[in-house]
N, C-alpha and C positions, 0 to 999 in steps of 0.2 A: 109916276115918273116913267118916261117910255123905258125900253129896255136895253137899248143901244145908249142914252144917254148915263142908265147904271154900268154897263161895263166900260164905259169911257172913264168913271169916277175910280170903280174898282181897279180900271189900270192904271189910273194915277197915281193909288194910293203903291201900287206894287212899284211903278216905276220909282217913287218916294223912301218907298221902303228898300229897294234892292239898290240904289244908289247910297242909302247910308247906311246898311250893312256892308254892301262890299269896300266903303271907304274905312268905317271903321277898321276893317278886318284887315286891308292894308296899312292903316295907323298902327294896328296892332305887331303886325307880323316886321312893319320897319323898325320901329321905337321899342318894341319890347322883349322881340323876339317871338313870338309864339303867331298863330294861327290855326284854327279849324279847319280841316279839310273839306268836312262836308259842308260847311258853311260859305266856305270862300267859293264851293263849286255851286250850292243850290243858289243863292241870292244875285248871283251876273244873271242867272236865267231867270229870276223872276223879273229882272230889269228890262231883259231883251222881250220879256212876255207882256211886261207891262207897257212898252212903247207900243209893241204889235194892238195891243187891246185898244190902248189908246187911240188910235189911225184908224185901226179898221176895224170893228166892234163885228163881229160872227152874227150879230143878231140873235132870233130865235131860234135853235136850232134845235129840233128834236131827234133825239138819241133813243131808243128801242131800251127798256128795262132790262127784258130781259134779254139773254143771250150769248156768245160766247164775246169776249177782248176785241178781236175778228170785224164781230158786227159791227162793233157800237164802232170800231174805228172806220169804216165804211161812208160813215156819217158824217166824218169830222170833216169840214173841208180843206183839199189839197193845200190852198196857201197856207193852213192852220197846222197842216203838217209838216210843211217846211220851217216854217217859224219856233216849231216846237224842237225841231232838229239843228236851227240854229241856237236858240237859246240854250241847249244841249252844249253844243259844241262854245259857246261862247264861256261857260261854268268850267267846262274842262281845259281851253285855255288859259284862265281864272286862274286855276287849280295850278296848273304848269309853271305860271309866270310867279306865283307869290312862294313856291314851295324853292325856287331859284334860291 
């Protein structure tokens, strides 16, 4: 299987996944009262990660083993860095609105 066609599946399963973690977690926190903090923030950003994946798959991209945080971030590409800082911000959001 090519490797763009794998992280197209892998972000469907995230988009799949963070769509029904962060609904449950809204079920939860309306109906029962309770929520997870770290939950309600990590699982929006796996959704907002999992669309990006979806759309636009990074391809192959190789990343240096060794070396310092620094490096290997060097490597990632710019759009992949914004998306990572919105899905970021998309969890903390999340986080804001359900804790209301």
């Amino acid at each position: 299987m090519d490797i763009r066609k794998k992280q197209r599946f892998y972000g469907l399963l995230l988009v799949i996944l963070g769509a029904a973690v962060t609904g449950w977690m809204w079920y939860a926190a309306l109906n029962e009262g309770y929520y997870y903090p770290k939950t309600s923030m990590l699982f929006p950003a796996f959704f907002v990660l999992g669309i990006a994946l979806s759309l636009y798959p990074p391809g192959n991209t190789e990343v240096p083993e060794e070396g310092t945080i620094l490096m290997r971030l060097k490597h990632i590409p710019k759009t992949w860095l914004l998306v990572i800082v919105i899905s970021l911000i998309a969890g903390g959001l999340n986080l804001f609105l359900i804790s209301r």
